[in-house]
N, C-alpha and C positions, 0 to 999 in steps of 0.2 A: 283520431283527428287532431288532439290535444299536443301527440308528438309532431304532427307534420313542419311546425315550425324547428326543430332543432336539427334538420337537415341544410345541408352545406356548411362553409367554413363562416364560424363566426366566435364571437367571446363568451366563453364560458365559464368564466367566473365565477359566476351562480352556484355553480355544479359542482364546487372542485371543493376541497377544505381552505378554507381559506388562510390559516397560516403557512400553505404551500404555494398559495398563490403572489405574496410579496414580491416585488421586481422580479417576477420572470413571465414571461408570452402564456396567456390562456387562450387564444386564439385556437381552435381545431377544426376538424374538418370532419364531419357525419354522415356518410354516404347511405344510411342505412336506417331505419327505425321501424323494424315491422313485430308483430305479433300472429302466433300461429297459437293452436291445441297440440297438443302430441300424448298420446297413450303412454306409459312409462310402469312398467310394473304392475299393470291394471289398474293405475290414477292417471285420472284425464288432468293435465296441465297447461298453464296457459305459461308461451315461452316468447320472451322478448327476446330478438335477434337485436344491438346494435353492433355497426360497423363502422371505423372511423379508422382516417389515417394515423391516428393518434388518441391516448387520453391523459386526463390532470388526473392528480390524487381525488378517489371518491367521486367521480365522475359520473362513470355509469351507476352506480350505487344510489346519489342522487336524484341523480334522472328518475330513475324506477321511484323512489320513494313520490317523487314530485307529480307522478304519471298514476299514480296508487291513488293518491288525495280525487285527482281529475275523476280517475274510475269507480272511483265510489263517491261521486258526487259532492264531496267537501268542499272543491275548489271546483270552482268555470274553467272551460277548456283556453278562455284567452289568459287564463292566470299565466301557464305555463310562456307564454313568449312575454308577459309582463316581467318573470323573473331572470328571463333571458337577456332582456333592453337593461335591468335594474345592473346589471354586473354587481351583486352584491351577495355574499352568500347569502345573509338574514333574507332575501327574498322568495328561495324555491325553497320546497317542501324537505322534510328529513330526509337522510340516509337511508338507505333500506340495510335491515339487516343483512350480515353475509350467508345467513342460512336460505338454502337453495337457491343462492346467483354461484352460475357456474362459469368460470373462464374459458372457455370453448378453445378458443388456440389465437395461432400467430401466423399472418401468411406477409412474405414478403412478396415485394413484385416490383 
């Protein structure tokens, strides 16, 4: 529920590293934010899809970390659009490590 707010085009600031965000557009567009299970080598995994016409540096990385805090109870599910309206990094939660986020691909259209 926590994620439903970071769907459609909006400023993501929050999300991004923030000395890549210095005068340039953090604006994107999220068409997508779901979570499934999938079996994987006989480990059940819990697999975030996000989809977007776009990302900043650290992007999705933070998200997940900001979305971790939420699902394990740390943070309130309204936190997550609090850090959204902040535009500021210091507002969402850590990065998530790179270990098992996987880049899935690139679809043009």
């Amino acid at each position: 529920r926590a994620s439903r707010c970071l769907i459609g085009e909006q400023d993501f600031k929050s999300f991004c590293r923030a000395a890549s965000a210095i005068d340039k557009p953090t604006c994107r567009n999220l068409m997508e934010v779901s979570f499934a299970t999938e079996e994987v080598m006989g480990e059940e995994l819990l697999v975030m899809r996000v989809v977007g016409s776009s990302f900043l540096h650290s992007m999705v990385r933070t998200i997940v970390g900001t979305l971790v805090d939420v699902g394990r109870g740390k943070r309130p599910e309204k936190w997550v659009a609090e850090a959204l309206a902040a535009k500021d990094r210091a507002a969402a939660g850590e990065c998530a490590p790179a270990q098992g986020l996987v880049f899935w691909g690139v679809r043009y259209e």
